[in-house]
Each structure stands twice: as structure tokens, then as C-alpha cells.
C-alpha positions as CSV (number, residue, x, y, z in Angstrom):
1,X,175.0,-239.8,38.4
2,X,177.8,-240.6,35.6
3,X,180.2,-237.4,35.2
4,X,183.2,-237.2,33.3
5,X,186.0,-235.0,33.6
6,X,189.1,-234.8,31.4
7,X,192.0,-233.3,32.1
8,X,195.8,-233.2,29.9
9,X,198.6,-234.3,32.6
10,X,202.1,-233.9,31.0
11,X,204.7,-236.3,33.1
12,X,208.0,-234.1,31.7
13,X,208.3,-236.3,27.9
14,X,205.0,-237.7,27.4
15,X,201.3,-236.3,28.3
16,X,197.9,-238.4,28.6
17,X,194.2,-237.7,29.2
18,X,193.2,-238.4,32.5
19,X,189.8,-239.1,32.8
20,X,188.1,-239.0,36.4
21,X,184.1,-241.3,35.6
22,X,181.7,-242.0,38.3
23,X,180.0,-245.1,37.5
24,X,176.9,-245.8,39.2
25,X,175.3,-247.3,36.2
26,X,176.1,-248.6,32.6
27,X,178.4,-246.4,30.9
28,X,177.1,-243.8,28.9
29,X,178.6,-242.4,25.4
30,X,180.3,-239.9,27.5
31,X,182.9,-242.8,28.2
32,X,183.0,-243.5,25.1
33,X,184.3,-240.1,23.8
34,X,186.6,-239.9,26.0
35,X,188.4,-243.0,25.1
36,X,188.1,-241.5,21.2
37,X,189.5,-238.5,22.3
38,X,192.3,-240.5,23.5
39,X,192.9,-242.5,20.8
40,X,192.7,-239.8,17.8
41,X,194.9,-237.8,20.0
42,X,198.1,-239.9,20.9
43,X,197.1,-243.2,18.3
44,X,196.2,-245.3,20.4
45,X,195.4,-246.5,24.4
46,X,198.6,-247.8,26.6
47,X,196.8,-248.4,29.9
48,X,193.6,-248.1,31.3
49,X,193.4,-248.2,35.1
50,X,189.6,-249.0,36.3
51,X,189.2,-248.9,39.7
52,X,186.4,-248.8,41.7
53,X,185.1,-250.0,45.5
54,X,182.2,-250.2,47.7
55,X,182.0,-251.9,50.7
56,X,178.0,-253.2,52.0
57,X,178.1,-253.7,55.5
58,X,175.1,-256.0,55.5
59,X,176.7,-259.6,55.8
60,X,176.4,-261.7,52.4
61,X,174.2,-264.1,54.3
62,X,171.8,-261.6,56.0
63,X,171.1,-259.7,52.9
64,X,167.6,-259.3,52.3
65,X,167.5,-255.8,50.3
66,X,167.1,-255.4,46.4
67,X,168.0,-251.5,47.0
68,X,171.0,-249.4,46.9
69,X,172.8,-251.1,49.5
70,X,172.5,-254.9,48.4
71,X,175.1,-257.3,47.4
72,X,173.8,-256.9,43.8
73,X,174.7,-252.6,44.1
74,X,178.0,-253.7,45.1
75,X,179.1,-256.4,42.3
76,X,177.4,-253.7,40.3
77,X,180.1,-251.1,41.1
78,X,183.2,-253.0,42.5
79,X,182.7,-255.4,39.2
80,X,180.3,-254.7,36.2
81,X,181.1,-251.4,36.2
82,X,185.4,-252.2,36.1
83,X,184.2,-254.4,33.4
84,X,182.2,-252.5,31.4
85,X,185.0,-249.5,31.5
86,X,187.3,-252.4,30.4
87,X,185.3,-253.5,27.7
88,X,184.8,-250.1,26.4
89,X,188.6,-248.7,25.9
């Protein structure tokens, strides 16, 4: 499920948009908007902090899934899904 939540934080001088994403597949256009709204709001994007992290407790070498809890799911999410955020803003 991919939610979005935006919220203004003002740091005393300057404010932002903070945007809290789940990513558990490619990004959708809510993403998207929210970087826009960003952008037409303050001119422009500073920083974007992507994080994200799994962990698969399946050693590398034993996995034999194609499921949720495979190797692939994990480079999905700890990876792809840093990228794609990246890519995006």
C-alpha cells in the first residue's frame, strides 16, 4: 500500500514540506504531487532524504522464494524504491 502524508514543519526561519511515503511498489503520481507541491511552493527542492530498509532473514544463498520475503522484495525496497524516489524529485 503507497500513502502519502504531507505535513508543513517550520524550523524558526525557514519551513518545508515533509512528506512521510510508504513504498512497497513503483511510485505512484501521488509522489509526484507532492514533490510539485514542493517546488511551486518554495522554488525549488534543497534536499531529499530517501530512506528505506528491510532486512530478509533467509540467507542470500538459501533463498528459494519469489514471494514477499525474497532477496528480490528486499532490493525492491532497500534499493529501487530509494531510486525511484530519487529519480522522481
Amino acid at each position: 500500500m503507497n500513502y502519502i502524508h504531507l505535513d508543513w514543519v517550520s524550523t524558526g526561519s525557514s519551513n518545508m514540506l515533509l512528506a512521510l511515503y510508504q513504498q512497497t511498489r513503483p511510485p505512484t503520481g501521488d509522489l509526484a504531487a507532492a514533490f510539485e507541491k514542493h517546488v511551486s511552493t518554495f522554488g525549488g527542492l534543497d534536499i531529499c532524504i530517501a530512506s528505506a530498509g528491510i532486512g530478509n532473514p533467509i540467507p542470500f544463498d538459501k533463498d528459494e522464494t519469489d514471494g514477499t520475503r525474497s532477496w528480490r522484495h528486499t532490493l525492491n525496497v532497500n534499493f529501487i524504491a530509494v531510486f525511484d524516489t530519487t529519480r522522481l524529485a
